[in-house]
VOPAGU-2260 file (C-alpha; in pm, 1 decimal, decimal comma):
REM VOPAGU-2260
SITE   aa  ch    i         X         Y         Z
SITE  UNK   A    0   -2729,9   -3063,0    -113,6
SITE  UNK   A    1   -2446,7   -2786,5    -167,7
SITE  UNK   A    2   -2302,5   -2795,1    -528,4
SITE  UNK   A    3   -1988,4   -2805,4    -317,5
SITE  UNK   A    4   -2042,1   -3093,2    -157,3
SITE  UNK   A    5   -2077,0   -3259,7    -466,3
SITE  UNK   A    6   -1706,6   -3195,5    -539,6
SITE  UNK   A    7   -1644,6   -3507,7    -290,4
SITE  UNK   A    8   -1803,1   -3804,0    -246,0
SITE  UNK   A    9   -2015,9   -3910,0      55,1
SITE  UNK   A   10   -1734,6   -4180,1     129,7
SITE  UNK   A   11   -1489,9   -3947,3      49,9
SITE  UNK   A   12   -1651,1   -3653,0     321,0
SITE  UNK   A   13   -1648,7   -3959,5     564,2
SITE  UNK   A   14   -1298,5   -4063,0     529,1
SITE  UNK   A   15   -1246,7   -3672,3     631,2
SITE  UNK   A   16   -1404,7   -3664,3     900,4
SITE  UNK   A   17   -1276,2   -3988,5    1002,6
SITE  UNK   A   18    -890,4   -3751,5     986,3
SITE  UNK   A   19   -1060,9   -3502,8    1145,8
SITE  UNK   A   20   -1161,0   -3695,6    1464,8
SITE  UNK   A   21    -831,5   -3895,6    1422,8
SITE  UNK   A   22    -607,6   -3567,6    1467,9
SITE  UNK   A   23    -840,0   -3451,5    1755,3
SITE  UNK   A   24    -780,2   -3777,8    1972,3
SITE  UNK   A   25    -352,3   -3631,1    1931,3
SITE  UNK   A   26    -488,1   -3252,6    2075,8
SITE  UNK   A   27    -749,4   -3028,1    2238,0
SITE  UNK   A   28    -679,6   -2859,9    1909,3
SITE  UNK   A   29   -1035,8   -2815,1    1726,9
SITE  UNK   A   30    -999,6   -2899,6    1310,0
SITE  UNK   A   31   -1286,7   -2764,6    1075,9
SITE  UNK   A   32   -1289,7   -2788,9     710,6
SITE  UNK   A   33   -1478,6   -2554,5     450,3
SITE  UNK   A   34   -1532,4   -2612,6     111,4
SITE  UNK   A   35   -1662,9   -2350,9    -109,4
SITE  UNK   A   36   -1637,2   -2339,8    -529,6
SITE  UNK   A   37   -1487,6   -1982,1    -525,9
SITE  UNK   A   38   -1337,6   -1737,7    -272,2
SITE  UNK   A   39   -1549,6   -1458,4    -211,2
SITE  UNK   A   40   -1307,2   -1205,3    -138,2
SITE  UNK   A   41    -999,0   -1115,2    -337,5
SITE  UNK   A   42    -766,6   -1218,9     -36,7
SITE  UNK   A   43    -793,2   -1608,2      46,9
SITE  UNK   A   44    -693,9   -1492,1     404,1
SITE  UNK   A   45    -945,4   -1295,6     416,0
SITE  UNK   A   46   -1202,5   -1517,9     332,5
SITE  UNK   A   47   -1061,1   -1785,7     587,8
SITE  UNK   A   48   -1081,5   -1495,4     804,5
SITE  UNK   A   49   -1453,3   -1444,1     760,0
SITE  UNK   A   50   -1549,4   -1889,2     758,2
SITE  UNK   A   51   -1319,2   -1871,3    1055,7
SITE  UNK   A   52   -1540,0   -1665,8    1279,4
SITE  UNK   A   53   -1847,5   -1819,0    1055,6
SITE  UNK   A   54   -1738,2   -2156,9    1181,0
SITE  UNK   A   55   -1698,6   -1976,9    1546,7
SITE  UNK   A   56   -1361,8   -2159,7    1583,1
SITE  UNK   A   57   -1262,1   -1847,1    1793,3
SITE  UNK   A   58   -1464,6   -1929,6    2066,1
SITE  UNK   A   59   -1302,2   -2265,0    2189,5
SITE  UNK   A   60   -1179,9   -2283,2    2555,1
SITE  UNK   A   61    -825,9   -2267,7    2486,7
SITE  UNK   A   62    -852,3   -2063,1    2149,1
SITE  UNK   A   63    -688,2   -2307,8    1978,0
SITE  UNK   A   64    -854,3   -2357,3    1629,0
SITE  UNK   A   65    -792,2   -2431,7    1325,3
SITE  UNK   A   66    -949,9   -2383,5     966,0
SITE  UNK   A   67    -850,5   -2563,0     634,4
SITE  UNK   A   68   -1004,1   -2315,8     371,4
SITE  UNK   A   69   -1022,1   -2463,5      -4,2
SITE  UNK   A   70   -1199,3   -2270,5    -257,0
SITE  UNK   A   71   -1131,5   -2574,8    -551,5
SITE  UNK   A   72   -1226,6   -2376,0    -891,3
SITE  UNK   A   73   -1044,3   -2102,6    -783,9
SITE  UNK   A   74    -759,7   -2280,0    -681,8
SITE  UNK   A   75    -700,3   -2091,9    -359,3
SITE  UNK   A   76    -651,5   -2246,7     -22,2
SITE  UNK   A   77    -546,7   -2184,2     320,7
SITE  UNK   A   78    -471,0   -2315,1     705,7
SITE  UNK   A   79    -546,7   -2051,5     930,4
SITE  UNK   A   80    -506,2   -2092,4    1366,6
SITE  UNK   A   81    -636,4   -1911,9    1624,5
SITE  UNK   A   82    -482,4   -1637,8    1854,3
SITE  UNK   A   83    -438,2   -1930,2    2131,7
SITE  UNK   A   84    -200,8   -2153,6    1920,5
SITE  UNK   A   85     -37,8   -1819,8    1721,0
SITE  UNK   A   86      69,6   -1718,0    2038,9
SITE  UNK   A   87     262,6   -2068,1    2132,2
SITE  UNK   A   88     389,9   -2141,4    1764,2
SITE  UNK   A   89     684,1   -2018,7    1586,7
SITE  UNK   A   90     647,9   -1831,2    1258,1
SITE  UNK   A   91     588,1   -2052,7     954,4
SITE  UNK   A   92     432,9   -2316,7    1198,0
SITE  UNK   A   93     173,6   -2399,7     905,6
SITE  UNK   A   94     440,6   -2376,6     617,1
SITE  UNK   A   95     467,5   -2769,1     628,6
SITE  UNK   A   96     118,4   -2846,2     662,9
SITE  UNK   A   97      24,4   -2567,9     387,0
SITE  UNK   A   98     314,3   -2738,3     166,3
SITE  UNK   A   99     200,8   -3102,9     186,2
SITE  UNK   A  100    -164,1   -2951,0      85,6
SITE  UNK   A  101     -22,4   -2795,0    -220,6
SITE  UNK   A  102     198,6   -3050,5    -351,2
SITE  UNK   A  103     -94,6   -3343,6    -351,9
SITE  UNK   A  104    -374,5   -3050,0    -468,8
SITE  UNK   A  105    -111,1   -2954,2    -741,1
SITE  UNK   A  106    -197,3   -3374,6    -872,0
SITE  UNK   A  107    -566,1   -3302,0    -802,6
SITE  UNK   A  108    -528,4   -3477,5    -513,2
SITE  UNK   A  109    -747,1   -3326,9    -295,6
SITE  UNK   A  110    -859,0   -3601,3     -64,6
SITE  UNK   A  111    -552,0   -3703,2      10,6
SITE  UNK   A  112    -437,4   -3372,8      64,4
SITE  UNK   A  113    -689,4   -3274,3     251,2
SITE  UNK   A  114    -664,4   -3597,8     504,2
SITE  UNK   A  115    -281,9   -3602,8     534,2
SITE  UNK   A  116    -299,8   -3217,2     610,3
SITE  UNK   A  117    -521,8   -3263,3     869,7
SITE  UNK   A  118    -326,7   -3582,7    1015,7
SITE  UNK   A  119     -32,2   -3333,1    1032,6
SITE  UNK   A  120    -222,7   -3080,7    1167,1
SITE  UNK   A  121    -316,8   -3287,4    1462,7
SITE  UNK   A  122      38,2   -3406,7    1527,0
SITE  UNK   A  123     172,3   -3036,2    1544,2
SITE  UNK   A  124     -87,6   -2946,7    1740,8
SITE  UNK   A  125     -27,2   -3194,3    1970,5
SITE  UNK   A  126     314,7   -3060,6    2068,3
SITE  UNK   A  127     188,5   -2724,4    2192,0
SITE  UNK   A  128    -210,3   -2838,3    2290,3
SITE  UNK   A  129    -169,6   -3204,0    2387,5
SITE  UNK   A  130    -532,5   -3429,2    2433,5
SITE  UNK   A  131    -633,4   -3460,7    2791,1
SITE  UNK   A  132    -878,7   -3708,9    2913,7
SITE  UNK   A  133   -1108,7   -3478,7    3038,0
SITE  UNK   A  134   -1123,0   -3336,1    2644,4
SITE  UNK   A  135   -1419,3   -3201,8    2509,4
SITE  UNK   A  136   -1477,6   -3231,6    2143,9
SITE  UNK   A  137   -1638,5   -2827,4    2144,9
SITE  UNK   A  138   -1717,8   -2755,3    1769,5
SITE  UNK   A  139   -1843,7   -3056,1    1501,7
SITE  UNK   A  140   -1640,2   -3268,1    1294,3
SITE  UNK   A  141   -1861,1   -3232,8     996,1
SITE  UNK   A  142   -1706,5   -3048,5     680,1
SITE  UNK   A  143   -1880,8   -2692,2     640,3
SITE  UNK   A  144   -2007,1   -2610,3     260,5
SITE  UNK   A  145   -1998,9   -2219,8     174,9
């Protein structure tokens, strides 16, 4: 097992999940998580940038992925979407989501950050990529350990 996954709790990576899948019933929208101790690059973007394409959440149909980056001992986080939704979204579409993360990881509050970030995630998403019936769930639900 990761040392990162340690940092949660096997009910507490299943009650993730369990936002994860919720927010993908709202959208087509694909959510992945990935937890890592430290960010390996100077630039937290930059790192999401790398997991991103790591995670391959570039290659869904509509290119319309998204990656919640924490690196916890560092303190360093970030939401990062694909071309597909950048290109439908005003500027500062993640400032909310990014904002509710921060104010619950500023309490430690990391679970709950992390699951009512994602919840929001899915109903923004859901404006601009809206779930279909004929969905296809194209990239696991699973959080990713760096």
């Amino acid at each position: 097992m990761a040392t990162e996954s340690l940092f949660l709790t096997e009910a507490e990576q299943q009650r993730i999940i369990k936002a994860i899948r919720e927010a993908e019933k709202q959208t087509s929208g694909e959510i992945r998580l990935h937890i890592e101790k430290k960010c390996q690059t100077a630039d937290v973007m930059e790192r999401a940038k790398q997991v991103f394409l790591l995670l391959k959440l570039d290659q869904t149909s509509e290119r319309n992925g998204v990656l919640f980056y924490l690196a916890y001992e560092d303190r360093k986080f970030a939401v990062l979407g694909d071309k597909g939704i950048n290109e439908k979204v005003p500027a500062g579409f993640w400032d909310s989501t990014k904002e509710l993360l921060r104010q619950h990881f500023s309490k430690g509050l990391f679970l709950d950050g992390l699951c009512l970030g994602i919840e929001e995630a899915g109903l923004q998403l859901k404006k601009h990529f809206p779930y279909s019936t004929n969905d296809i769930n194209e990239l696991p639900d699973d959080i990713s350990f760096g």
